[in-house]
Each structure stands twice: as C-alpha cells, then as structure tokens.
PADOGU-305918 format. One record per residue (C-alpha): residue number from 1; x, y, z. Coordinates in steps of 0.001 Angstrom, whole numbers. Layout:
<nodes>
(NUM,(X,Y,Z))
...
</nodes>
This chain:
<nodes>
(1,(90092,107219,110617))
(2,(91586,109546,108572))
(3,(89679,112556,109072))
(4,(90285,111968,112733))
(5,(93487,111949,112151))
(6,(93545,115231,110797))
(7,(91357,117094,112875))
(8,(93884,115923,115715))
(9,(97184,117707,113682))
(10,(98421,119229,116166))
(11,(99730,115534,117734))
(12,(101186,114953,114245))
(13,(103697,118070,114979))
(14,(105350,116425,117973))
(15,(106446,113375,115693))
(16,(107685,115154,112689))
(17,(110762,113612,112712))
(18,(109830,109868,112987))
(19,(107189,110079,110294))
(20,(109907,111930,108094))
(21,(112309,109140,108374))
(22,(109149,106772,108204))
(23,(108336,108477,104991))
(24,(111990,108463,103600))
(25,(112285,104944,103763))
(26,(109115,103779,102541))
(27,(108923,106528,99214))
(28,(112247,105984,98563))
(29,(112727,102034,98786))
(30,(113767,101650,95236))
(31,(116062,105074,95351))
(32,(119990,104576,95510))
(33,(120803,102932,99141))
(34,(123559,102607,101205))
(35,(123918,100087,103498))
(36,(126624,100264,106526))
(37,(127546,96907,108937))
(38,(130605,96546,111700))
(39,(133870,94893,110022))
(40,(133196,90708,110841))
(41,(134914,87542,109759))
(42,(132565,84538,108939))
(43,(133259,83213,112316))
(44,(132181,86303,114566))
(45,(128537,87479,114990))
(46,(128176,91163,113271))
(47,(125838,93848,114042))
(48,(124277,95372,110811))
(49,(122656,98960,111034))
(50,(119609,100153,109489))
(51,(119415,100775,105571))
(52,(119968,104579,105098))
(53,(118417,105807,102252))
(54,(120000,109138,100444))
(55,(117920,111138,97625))
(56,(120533,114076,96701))
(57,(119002,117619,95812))
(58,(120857,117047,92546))
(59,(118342,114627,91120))
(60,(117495,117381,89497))
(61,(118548,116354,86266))
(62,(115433,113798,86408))
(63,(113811,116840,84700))
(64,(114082,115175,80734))
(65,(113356,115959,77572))
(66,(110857,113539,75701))
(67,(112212,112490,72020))
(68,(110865,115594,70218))
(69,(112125,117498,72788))
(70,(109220,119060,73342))
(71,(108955,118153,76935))
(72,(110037,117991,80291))
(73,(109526,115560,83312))
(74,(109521,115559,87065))
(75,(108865,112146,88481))
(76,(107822,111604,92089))
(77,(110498,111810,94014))
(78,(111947,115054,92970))
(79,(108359,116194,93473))
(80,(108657,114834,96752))
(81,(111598,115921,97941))
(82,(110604,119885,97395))
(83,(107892,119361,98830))
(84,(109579,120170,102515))
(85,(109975,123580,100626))
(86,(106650,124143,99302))
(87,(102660,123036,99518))
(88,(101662,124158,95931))
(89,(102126,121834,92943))
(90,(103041,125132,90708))
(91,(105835,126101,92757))
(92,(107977,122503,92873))
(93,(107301,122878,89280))
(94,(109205,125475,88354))
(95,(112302,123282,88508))
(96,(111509,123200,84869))
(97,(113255,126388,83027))
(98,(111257,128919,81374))
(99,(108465,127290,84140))
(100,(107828,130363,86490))
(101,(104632,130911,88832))
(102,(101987,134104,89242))
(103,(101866,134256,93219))
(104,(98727,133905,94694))
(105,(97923,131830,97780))
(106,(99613,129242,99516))
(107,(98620,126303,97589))
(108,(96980,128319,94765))
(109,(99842,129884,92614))
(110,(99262,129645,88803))
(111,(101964,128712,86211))
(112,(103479,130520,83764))
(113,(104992,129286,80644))
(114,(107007,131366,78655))
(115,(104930,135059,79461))
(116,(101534,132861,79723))
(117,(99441,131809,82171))
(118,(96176,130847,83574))
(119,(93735,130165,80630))
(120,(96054,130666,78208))
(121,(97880,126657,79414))
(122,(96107,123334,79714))
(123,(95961,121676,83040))
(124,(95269,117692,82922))
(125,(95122,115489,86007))
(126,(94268,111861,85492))
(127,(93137,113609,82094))
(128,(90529,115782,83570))
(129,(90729,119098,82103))
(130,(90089,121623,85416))
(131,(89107,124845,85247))
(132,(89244,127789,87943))
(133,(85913,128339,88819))
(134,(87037,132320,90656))
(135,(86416,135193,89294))
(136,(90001,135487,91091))
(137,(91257,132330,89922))
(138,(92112,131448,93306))
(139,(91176,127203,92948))
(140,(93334,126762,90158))
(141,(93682,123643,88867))
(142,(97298,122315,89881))
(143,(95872,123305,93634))
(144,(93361,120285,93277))
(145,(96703,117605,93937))
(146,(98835,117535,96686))
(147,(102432,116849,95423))
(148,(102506,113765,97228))
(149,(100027,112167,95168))
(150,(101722,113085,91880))
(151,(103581,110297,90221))
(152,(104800,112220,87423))
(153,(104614,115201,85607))
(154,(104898,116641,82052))
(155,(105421,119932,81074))
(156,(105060,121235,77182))
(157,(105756,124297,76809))
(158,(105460,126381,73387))
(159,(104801,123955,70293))
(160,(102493,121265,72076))
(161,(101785,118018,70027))
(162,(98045,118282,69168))
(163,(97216,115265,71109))
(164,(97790,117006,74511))
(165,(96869,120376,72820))
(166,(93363,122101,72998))
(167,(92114,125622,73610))
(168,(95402,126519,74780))
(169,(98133,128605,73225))
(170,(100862,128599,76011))
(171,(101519,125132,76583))
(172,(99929,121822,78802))
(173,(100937,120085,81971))
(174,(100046,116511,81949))
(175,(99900,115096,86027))
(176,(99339,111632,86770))
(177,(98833,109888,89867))
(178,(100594,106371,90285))
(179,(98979,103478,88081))
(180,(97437,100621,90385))
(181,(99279,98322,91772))
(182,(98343,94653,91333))
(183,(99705,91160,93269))
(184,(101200,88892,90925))
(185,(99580,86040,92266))
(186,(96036,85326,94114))
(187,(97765,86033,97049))
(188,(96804,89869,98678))
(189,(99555,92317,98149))
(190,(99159,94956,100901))
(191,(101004,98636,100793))
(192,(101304,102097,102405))
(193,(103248,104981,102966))
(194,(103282,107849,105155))
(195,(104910,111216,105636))
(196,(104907,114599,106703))
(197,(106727,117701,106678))
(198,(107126,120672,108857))
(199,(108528,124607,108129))
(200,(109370,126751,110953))
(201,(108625,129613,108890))
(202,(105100,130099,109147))
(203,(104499,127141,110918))
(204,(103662,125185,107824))
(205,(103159,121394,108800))
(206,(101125,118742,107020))
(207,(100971,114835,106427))
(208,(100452,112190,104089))
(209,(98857,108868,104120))
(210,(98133,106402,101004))
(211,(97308,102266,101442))
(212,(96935,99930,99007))
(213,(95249,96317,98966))
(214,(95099,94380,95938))
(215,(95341,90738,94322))
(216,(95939,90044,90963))
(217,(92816,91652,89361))
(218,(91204,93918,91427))
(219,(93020,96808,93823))
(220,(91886,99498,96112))
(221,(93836,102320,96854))
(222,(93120,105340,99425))
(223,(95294,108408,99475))
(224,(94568,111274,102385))
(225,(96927,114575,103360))
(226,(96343,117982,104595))
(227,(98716,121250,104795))
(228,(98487,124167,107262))
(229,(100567,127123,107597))
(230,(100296,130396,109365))
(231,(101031,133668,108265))
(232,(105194,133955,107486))
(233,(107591,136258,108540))
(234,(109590,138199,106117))
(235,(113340,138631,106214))
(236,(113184,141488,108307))
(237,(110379,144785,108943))
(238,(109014,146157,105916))
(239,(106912,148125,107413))
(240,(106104,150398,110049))
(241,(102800,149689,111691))
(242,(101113,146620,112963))
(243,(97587,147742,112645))
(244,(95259,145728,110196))
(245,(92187,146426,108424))
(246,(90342,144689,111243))
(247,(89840,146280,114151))
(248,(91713,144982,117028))
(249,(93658,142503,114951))
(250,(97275,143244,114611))
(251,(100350,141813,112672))
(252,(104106,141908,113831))
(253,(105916,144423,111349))
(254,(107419,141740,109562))
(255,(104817,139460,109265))
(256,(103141,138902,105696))
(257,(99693,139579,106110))
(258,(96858,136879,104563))
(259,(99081,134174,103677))
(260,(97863,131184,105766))
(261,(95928,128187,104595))
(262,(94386,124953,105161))
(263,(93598,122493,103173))
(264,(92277,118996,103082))
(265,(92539,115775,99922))
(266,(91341,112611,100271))
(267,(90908,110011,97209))
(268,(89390,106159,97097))
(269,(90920,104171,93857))
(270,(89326,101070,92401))
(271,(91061,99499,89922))
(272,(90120,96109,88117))
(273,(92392,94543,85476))
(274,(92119,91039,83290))
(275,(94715,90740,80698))
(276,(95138,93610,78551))
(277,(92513,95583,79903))
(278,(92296,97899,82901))
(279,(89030,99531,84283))
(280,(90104,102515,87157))
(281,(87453,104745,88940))
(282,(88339,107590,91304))
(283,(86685,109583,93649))
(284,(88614,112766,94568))
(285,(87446,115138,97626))
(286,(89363,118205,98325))
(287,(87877,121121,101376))
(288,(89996,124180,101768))
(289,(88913,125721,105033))
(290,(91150,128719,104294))
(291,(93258,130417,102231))
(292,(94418,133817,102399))
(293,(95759,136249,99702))
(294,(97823,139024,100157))
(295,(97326,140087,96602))
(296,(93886,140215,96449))
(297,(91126,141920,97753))
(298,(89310,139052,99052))
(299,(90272,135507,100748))
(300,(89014,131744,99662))
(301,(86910,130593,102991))
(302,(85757,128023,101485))
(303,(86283,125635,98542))
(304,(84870,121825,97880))
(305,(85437,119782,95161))
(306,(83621,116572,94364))
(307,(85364,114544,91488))
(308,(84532,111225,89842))
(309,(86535,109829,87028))
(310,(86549,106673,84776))
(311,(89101,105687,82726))
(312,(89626,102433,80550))
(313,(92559,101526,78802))
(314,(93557,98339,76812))
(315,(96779,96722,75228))
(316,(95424,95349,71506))
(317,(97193,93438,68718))
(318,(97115,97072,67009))
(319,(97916,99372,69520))
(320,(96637,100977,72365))
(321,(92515,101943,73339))
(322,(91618,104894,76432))
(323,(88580,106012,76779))
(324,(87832,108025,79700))
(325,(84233,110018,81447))
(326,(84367,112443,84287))
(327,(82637,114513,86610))
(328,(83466,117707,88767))
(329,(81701,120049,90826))
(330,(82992,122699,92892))
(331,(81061,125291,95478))
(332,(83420,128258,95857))
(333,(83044,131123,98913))
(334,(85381,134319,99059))
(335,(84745,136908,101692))
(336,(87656,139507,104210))
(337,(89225,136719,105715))
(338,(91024,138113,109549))
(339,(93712,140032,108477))
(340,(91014,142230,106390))
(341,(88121,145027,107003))
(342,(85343,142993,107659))
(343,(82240,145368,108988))
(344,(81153,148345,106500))
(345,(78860,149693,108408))
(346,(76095,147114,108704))
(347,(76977,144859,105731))
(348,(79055,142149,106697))
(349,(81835,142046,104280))
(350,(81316,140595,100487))
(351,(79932,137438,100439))
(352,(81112,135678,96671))
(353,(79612,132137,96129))
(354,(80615,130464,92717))
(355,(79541,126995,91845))
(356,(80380,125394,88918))
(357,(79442,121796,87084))
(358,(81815,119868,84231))
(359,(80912,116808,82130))
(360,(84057,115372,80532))
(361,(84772,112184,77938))
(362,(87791,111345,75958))
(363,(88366,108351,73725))
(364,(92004,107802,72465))
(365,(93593,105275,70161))
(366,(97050,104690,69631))
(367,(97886,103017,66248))
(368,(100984,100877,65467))
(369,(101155,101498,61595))
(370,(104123,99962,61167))
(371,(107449,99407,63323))
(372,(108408,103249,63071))
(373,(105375,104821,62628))
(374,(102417,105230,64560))
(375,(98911,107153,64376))
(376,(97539,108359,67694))
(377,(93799,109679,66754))
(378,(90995,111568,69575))
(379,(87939,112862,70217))
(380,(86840,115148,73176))
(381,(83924,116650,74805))
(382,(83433,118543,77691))
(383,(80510,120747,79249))
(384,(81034,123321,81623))
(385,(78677,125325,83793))
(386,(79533,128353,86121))
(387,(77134,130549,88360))
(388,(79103,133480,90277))
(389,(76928,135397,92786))
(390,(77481,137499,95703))
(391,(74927,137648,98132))
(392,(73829,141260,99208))
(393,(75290,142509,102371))
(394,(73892,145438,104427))
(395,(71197,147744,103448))
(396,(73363,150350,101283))
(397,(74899,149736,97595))
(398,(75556,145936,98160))
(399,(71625,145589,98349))
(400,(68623,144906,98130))
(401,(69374,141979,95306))
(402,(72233,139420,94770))
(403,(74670,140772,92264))
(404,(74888,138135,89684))
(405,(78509,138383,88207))
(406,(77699,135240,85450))
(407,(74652,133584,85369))
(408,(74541,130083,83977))
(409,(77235,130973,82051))
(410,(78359,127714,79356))
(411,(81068,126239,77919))
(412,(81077,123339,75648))
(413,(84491,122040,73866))
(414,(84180,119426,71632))
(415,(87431,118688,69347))
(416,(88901,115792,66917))
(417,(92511,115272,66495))
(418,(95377,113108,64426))
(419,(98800,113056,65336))
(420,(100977,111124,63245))
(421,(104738,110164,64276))
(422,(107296,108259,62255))
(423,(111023,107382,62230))
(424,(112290,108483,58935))
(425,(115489,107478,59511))
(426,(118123,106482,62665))
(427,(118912,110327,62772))
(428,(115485,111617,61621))
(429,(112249,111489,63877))
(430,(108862,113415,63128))
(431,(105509,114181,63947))
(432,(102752,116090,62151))
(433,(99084,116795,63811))
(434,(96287,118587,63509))
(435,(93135,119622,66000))
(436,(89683,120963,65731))
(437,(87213,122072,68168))
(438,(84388,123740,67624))
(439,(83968,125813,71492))
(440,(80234,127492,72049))
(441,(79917,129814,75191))
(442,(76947,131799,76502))
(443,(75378,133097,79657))
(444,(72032,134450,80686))
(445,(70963,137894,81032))
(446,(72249,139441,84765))
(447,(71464,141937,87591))
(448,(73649,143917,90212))
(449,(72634,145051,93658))
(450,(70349,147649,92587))
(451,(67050,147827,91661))
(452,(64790,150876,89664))
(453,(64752,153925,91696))
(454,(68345,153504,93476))
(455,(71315,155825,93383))
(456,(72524,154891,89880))
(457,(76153,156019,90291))
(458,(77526,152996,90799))
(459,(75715,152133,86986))
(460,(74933,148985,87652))
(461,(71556,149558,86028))
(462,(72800,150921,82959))
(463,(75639,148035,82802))
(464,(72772,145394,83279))
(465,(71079,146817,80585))
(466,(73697,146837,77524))
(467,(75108,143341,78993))
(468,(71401,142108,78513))
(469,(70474,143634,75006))
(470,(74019,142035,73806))
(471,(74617,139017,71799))
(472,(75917,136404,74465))
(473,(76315,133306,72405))
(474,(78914,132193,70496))
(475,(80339,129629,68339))
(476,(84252,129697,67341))
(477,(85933,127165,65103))
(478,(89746,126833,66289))
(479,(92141,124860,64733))
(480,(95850,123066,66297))
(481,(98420,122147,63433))
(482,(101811,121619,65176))
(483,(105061,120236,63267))
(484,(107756,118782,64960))
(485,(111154,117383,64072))
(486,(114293,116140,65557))
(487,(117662,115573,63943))
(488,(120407,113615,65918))
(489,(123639,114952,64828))
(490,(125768,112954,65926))
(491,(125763,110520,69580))
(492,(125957,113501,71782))
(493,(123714,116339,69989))
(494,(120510,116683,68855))
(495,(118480,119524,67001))
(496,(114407,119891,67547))
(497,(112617,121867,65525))
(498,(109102,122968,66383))
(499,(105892,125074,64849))
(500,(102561,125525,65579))
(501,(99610,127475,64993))
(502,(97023,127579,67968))
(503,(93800,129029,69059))
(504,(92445,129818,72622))
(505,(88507,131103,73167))
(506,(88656,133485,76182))
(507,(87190,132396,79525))
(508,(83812,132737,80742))
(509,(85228,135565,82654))
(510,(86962,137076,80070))
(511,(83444,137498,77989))
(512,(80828,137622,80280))
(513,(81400,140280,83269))
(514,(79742,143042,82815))
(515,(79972,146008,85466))
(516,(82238,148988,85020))
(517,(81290,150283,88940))
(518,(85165,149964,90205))
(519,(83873,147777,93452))
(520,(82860,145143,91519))
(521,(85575,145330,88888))
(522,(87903,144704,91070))
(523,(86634,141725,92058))
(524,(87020,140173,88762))
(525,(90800,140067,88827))
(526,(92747,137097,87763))
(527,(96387,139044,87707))
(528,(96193,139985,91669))
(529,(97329,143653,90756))
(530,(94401,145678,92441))
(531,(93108,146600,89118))
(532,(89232,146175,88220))
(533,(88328,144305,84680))
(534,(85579,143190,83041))
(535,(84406,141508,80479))
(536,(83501,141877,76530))
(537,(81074,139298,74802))
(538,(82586,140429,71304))
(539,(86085,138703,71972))
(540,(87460,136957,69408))
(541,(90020,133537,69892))
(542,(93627,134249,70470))
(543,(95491,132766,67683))
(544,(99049,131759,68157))
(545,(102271,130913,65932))
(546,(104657,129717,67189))
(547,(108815,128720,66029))
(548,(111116,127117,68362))
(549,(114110,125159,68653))
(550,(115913,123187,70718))
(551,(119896,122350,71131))
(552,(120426,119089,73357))
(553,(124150,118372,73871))
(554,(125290,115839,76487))
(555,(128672,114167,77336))
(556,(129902,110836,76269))
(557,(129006,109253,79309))
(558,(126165,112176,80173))
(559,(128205,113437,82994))
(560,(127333,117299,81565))
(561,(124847,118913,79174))
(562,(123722,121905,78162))
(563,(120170,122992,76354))
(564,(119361,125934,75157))
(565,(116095,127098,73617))
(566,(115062,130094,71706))
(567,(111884,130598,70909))
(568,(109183,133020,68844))
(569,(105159,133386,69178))
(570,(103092,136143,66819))
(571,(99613,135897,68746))
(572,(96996,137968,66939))
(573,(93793,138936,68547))
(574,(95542,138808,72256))
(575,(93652,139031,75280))
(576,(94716,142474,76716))
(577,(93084,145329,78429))
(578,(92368,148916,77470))
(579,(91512,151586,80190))
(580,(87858,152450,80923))
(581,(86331,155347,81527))
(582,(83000,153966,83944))
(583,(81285,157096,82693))
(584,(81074,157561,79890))
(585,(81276,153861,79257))
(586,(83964,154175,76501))
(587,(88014,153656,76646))
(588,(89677,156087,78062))
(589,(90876,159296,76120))
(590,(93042,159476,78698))
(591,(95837,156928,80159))
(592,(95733,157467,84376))
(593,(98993,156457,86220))
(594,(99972,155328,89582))
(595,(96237,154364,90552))
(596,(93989,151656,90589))
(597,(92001,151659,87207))
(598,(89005,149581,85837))
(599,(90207,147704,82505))
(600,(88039,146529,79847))
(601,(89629,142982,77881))
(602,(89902,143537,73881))
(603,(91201,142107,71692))
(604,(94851,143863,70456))
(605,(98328,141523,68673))
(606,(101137,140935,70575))
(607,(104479,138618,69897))
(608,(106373,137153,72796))
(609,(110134,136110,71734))
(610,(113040,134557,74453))
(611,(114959,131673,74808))
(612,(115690,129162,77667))
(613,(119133,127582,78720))
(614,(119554,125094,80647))
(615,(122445,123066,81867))
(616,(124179,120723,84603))
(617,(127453,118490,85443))
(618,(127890,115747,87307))
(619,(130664,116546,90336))
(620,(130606,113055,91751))
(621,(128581,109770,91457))
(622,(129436,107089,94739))
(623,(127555,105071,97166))
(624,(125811,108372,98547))
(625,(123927,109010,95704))
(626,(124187,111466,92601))
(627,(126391,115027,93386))
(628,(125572,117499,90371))
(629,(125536,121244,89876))
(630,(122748,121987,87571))
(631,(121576,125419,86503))
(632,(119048,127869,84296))
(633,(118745,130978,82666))
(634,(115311,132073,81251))
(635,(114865,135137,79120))
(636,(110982,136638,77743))
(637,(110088,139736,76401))
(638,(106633,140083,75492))
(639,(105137,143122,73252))
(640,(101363,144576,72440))
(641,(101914,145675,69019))
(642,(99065,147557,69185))
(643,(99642,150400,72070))
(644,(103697,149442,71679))
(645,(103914,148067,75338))
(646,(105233,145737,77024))
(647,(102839,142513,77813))
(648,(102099,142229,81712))
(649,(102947,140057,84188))
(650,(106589,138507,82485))
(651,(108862,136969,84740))
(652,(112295,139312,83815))
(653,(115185,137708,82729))
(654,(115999,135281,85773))
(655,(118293,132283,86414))
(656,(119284,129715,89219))
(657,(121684,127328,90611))
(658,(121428,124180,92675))
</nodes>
C-alpha cells in the first residue's frame, strides 16, 4: 500500500493542508494544548471546538546540554517542526551552535563540527556506524533517515566521551529512532501518524506515514516517507544565459541548476520484550531515484540501501546489558544527470557504480559501582568492503576496460573501551575513559581505462603501475583518552572542563585512489570545489588534542541563559593536500592559482582554535505555548602549520537569531 501511495504523489499535493493539520495533531498530542469552548452555565448545552495544538518556533531551547556538558539534544519535535524548512537531517541540525553543514545535495549535506567534517565525525543511527560509500560522498550517512523518523538526537562536539568515540577526531552524532511501543495489558494497542509538507520554492513536497500494533510483549512497527523537489529559484538572476550543458535543455536565469531530488525510506520494526529484556530487529530500505548536485561534477541516479539490525538490551540487578549485530549494503550509480553534458562524442557520459558491504557488532555494559559511580565498558567490530568502478563509455580514453577507482578495498575496526563516571561531590562530577582500536585497511591491485599500446598521456598506465608495486596494507593502533569534569558553582552556573587525545585512520578514499590524469581526479572529490585528489597509501592517523570549556549560566527560574564555549585542537599528521604536478608525478614546485588543480592528500599539522556562544530568554510563557528569543555566535579559525595557511572549508565567523 505504501509504495502505491507514493508512486501516486502527485494526489498527496492537493491535500497538503489536511494531512498537515492531521499530522499536527497526532505528533504533537502530548505538546502544550489549548483548548477553546463558547461561555455556558451548567444548565445550557455548550458547543466545544476542536483541540488546537501550538508548537512555538522557540522550542528551541530543547537543544540541552547533557551533565558534562559535553552535549547537545534535539528531540523530535523540534526536528519535526524544521522539517517544513528542510529534507536533510544535517541541515535541521545545525540548530546546534558551532553545528554548520558542507552543501551538497538536497538530502545529502554533510556536517561540520567545529572546522571538521565528513570522516573526520562519527555518524550512529540505531548504533550503526554508516559510512559514505562515494568517491563524492554524496550518500552520507545522516541522508539514510528522514527527520521524521528521528526521535532524538545527540550531538558531541570536540572532547567526546570514549564510549561514543572511535576513529573520529571531530566529534559524534548519536540518532535514534523512537523505542517500541508496548500495550500495558493483553489487550492490542494500535497507533499511527501521518504528515506531509510542501515548499513552493522548488516545489519540494513529501509525506510521512508510521503504524504501530502491539500487545504487551511483542510490537510491530512500519515507518514509510518520500521527498521530492525540483530545481529552486534563487532570489533573483544571477546569471545571464539559460543554456545548459545539455543540448536543448534550458534553465530560467534564476533557477539553480542540479538541485532536485527524490527519495524514498521505508522501515518494518519487530520488537519483543519480557521483563527486563528487549529483543528489536529492523529492516531499513532507502532508493534515491535522483539527486542532483550543483557542486559537483556528477549527479547520484541511483542509490539503494539494504539494512538489517539487531539489538538487545536488558535491565539487571547490576546495571544495564546491549549488545547489538548489523548489516548494510549499498549499490551506488553517479552519471550527468539533465541539467549536465551528457553525449561526448559516442561515450555516453561517466557511468560510476560503487557497492559496498559492512558487518557490524557491539556489546555494551553499563555498571552501577556504587550509588555515584558507574563503569560503562565496550567492545566493537566492524568490517567494511568497498568496490568503486566506472564502466567504460565510448571507444576513446574512457575505454576499452572499466577503470577500477578501489578494488576490494577493506576496512576492519575493532576497539575496547572503559569509561568511568563518578560523583565526587554535590558540586563535583567526573568522567575518565580510554579507547583502543586496532583499524587494518587494504585494497587490491587496480587498472584504468587503458590498456598496453594506448595514448599514455592521460598516465593511467604508469599510475597503475606504482599504485600496484606499493604497500597497500596497513595496520594502525589508535588510542581515545578523554577527561571530563564539571564544577557547579553555585545554583545557576556551572564550569565543564574537557580534554582529549584522539586518532582518526584516513578513509579508503583518502589512501587508496590512485590516478593523477585530472578527469579522474576530479572525480574523487569529497569537498565539492572542482578540484581533482587522490589518494596516498603511506598516510598516517590524524591525531588530535583537544582543550575545551564550557560556561553554563541560567536564571533562577531558567527564564535566560547564556553559554559560551572556547575551545583548542593541535592535530598532528592532518589530512591535507599538496599540489601535484601529473607529470612529473611529484608536488608541485610551483603553487597554480585561480584554476582547477589535481591535489595529492599528505599528511601536514594543523591546530583549529574558536569558541561558541550561545544564548536565549524567555519573552512570555501562557496558554499558547513557549515565546523565547534565542540566539548564536560561532567563531573557527583553522591553520596548516606546515605551508602557514588557512585550513579549508571553515564556516567564517557566523551567528543567528530566532
């Protein structure tokens, strides 16, 4: 039914309205309500109207700090009520200051934490740790969940706690989806909600469906939604033609070229509790038809993802027991989607498949050592396996043989940790942890388009060659201690205190493409700048420290308060980029402005400094919900001490107010 019911979308537009206020009323039962009914005496009959239900923009201030203050969280119906603004997860996030985005695609935009992104954060949903399987990044992992299936969301951003830490030196967001709901008798408990949403700019529309049946031990939950949107319009002309790359295809002047999308999640939930203990599988299917990107040189025209996770978790007389096993496979297809050059002479565009396999367990236990104290102790493993190939098009350089970007290329994590937390005092909390993880990568020896005998100016050939001959397996040892400390000075301030020292192994794609021919460089471009880059097997792990601290100071009756945030990371062996001279095959002696270059990653140091501010006040609190002002400020400045530049891609110094 559901699928039907999304191939026939277009119907869905022409009620808009009535699911909205459907949707309103059902997601928001439990928000603040008012209730209105005619003046009546007990004697005369009285008419009462329906139960309007108000959810004010300035629920804002739902976004909290965790007792470290370490965190901050968005709970579903904030998420929900942005999402009429946006369809990507990463944008409704940056509610949270110092929480910015990388713009991609529609749905597809990656976070940034602090000058960091992509790799560089950890991404759990329902604990799965997802990984963008693009030599573009273009499935992220935060485009895998529609916001209205989010429950909740944590952001840590800087000094993590070890226990949500790993392979990461930026920070981790933590999504969950709703727990499952359970009758409290035999009798069956039955539940759903729907909604949609619609955007006149672009023509953005999409719905939402999820239904629940359940008794007392056993419930069964399915969750469905798509989004759609066409190209959108710009605030005015920007430019002065409306010709595209394709021939015959035109765009108004101010329309924004490649930014439409379509996408498609559906999810089945079984869930089977008896007493303490709760057994949960999911199955999670996601199809994006299309989506575009402006800032890229290709367009996603196809992505699937197949998902099954297993999680257990148990209440016991010493604490708390989660053990979890996953699965994920995605099939991945990038070509000129219709706002691009499609024909070059006889090859038809680029064809890009990537396919990729992870095997995931975690078992957790949560140990009450005594009544302010507790030990929360893990183990991890996870296997991942990534094939990126583009077919060959045409009979010229993008031929005779499939170019074979990474070939079985592997990743396997498996870490330990200990995180211990303990009330020293009414004023005094801490927590001390540590992490290791021994991370192994490797790939198999590659080919391009060419075979012996071609036109070797594209070197493809010789880039084969010394990729092949190389030593493409290794083993790094990286270690997460994190310290972290809060003082409550008095009823209305507090003092955190955080440091860490992290380590990061670069991506598959950071170590394991190989060609310097600019075409296929610039394929291989996470950033979206038109650059090329490519690989280096010889990277070595990034490895972060990091000092922050945090001022929390509220009113007496938290009508205001005001956070602030400055922060300091030394990162040695960074992930940057030196120019490349194709060849000669070395760096360049030479640095080349103003063009598109090809950029080999190396490692170089870097330190990243800033601080974040946040603050709000209440203006009014009545029957029609919660009236606040609430605002940020967010500085970063990020520096390669090596070449004495400035880091790329850093939000400036930005701030808002809602």
């Amino acid at each position: 039914m559901l699928s039907s019911s999304i191939n026939a979308v277009p119907i869905l537009k022409l009620s808009v309205l009535a699911l909205s206020l459907l949707h309103i009323s059902s997601a928001y039962a439990d928000s603040t309500t008012v209730k209105a009914h005619m003046p009546t005496t007990d004697d005369e009959p009285h008419i009462q109207l329906p139960e309007i239900v108000v959810y004010a923009t300035a629920a804002d201030k739902r976004s909290s700090t965790n007792a470290l203050g370490t965190a901050a969280t968005l709970d579903q119906k904030l998420l929900n009520s942005k999402q009429v603004a946006s369809s990507d997860t990463a944008t409704i996030l940056t509610k949270i200051p110092g929480l910015n985005v990388q713009s991609a695609g529609g749905i597809s935009n990656l976070p940034v934490m602090r000058g960091l992104a992509d790799n560089r954060l950890r991404i759990l949903v329902d604990g799965v740790d997802s990984i963008a399987s693009c030599p573009n990044s273009m499935n992220s992992p935060l485009s895998y969940i529609a916001p209205s299936a989010i429950d909740k969301t944590t952001v840590y951003a800087g000094v993590t706690p070890v226990s949500v830490g790993g392979n990461s030196i930026g920070g981790t967001i933590v999504v969950e989806t709703a727990e499952p709901m359970f009758s409290t008798d035999s009798e069956i408990l039955t539940s759903g909600e729907i909604g949609t949403f619609y955007r006149s700019n672009g023509d953005a529309y999409g719905a939402n469906l999820s239904t629940t049946a359940a008794n007392d031990q056993l419930s069964l939950t399915y969750k469905g939604s798509f989004a759609q949107a066409d190209n959108y319009k710009a605030g005015g002309d920007f430019k002065s033609y409306t010709e595209t790359g394709n021939a015959g295809k035109t765009l108004a002047k101010d329309e924004v070229g490649s930014t439409a999308y379509e996408s498609k999640n559906q999810s089945v939930d079984v869930a089977y509790k008896n007493g303490n203990h709760l057994l949960q599988g999911t199955y999670l299917w996601q199809n994006v038809p299309k989506e575009l990107y402006p800032n890229q040189r290709m367009d996603m025209l196809d992505n699937q993802l197949d998902r099954i996770n297993l999680r257990y978790k148990s209440e016991l007389n010493w604490g708390q027991l989660e053990a979890q096993a996953y699965h994920e496979d995605v099939d991945h297809y990038m070509n000129f989607g219709e706002d691009k050059q499609f024909l070059y002479g006889n090859a038809k565009g680029m064809p890009m498949y990537t396919s990729s396999e992870t095997i995931g367990a975690n078992l957790k236990g949560i140990i009450d050592l005594t009544n302010q104290s507790t030990l929360n102790i893990g183990a991890e493993y996870q296997d991942y396996t990534l094939n990126d190939t583009w077919a060959a098009s045409g009979d010229g350089m993008m031929s005779p043989n499939d170019f074979q970007n990474i070939n079985n290329g592997q990743r396997q994590r498996i870490g330990i940790y200990g995180e211990w937390e303990k009330d020293i005092s009414s004023d005094w909390i801490t927590q001390l942890g540590a992490r290791y993880e021994n991370v192994r990568t490797s790939a198999d020896e590659v080919h391009g388009y060419q075979i012996d005998g071609q036109n070797n100016m594209t070197n493809q050939l010789r880039d084969s060659a010394n990729f092949n001959a190389s030593d493409r397996q290794t083993t790094d040892n990286n270690f997460d201690i994190t310290a972290l400390a809060r003082y409550d000075i008095d009823s209305q301030k507090n003092l955190a205190l955080g440091l860490s020292h992290k380590e990061r192994t670069p991506s598959l794609y950071e170590r394991y493409t190989w060609s310097t021919w600019k075409m296929a460089a610039i394929m291989n471009n996470t950033v979206g700048d038109g650059n090329g880059y490519f690989g280096n097997p010889n990277l070595r792990p990034e490895k972060s420290n990091t000092l922050s601290a945090t001022l929390d100071w509220r009113g007496a009756d938290d009508s205001w308060g005001i956070k602030a945030t400055p922060y300091y990371s030394k990162i040695d062996d960074y992930v940057d980029v030196v120019q490349w001279n194709p060849m000669a095959n070395t760096a360049a002696s030479t640095q080349t402005a103003n063009q598109y270059n090809v950029l080999r990653y190396t490692n170089q140091d870097a330190e990243i400094y800033g601080m974040d501010i946040s603050a709000n006040r209440q203006l009014a609190a009545n029957a029609w919900g919660y009236w606040d002002i609430v605002g940020s400020l967010s500085y970063t400045k990020g520096k390669n001490k090596d070449s004495g530049s400035d880091l790329y891609n850093i939000m400036p110094f930005n701030g808002s107010v809602a």
